[in-house]
C-alpha positions in Angstrom: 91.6 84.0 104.7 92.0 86.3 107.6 89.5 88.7 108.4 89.9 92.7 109.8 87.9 94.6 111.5 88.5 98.6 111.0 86.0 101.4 112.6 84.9 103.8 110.0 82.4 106.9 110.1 78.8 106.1 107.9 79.9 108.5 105.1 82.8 107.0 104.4 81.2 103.5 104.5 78.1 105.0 102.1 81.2 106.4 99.9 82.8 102.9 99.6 79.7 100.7 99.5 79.1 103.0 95.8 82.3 103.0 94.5 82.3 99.3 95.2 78.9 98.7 93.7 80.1 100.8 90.7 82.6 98.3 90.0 80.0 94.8 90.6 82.3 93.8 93.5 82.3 93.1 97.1 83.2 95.9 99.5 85.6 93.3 101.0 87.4 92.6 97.4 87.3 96.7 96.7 89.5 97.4 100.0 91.1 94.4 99.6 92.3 96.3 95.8 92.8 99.6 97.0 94.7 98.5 99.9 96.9 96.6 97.6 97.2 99.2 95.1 98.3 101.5 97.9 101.2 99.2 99.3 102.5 98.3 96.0 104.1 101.4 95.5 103.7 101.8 92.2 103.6 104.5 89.4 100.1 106.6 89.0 97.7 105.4 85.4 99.5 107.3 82.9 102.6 108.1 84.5 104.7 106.8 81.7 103.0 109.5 79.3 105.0 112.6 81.1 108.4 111.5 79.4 108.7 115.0 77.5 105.6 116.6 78.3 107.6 119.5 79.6 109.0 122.3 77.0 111.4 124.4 79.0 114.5 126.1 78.1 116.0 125.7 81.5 116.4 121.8 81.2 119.4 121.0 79.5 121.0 118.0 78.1 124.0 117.2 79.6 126.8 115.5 77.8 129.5 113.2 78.3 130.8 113.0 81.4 134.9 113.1 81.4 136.4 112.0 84.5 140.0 113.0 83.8 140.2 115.6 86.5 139.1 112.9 89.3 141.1 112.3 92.3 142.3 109.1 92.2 140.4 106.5 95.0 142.3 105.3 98.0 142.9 101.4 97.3 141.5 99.3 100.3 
């Protein structure tokens, strides 16, 4: 397994070393999973819950599309 070495202030470190402790793992494995929660790119906890959350008059649904007025597309 490769190894890194980063320079980080003592607060920071203190603030890691706790949260890691607070979790019964190793500071390396605690990184290691907020690194790779960072570079995953995915969705927040609870993202999935906001699907309607918001009451506003404004949005509206749009519907059907009709695409009878289009200009017609160049064939290549």
């Amino acid at each position: 397994m490769a190894q890194l070495s980063i320079y980080i202030d003592e607060n920071t470190l203190k603030k890691i070393e706790v949260a890691a402790e607070l979790e019964n793992i190793s500071i390396s494995k605690f990184v290691t999973k907020k690194i790779n929660k960072t570079i995953e790119g995915s969705w927040p906890d609870n993202f999935d819950s906001l699907f309607g959350s918001i009451r506003d008059e404004t949005f509206n649904i749009i519907g059907p599309v009709s695409y009878k007025n289009d200009v017609p597309r160049e064939k290549l």
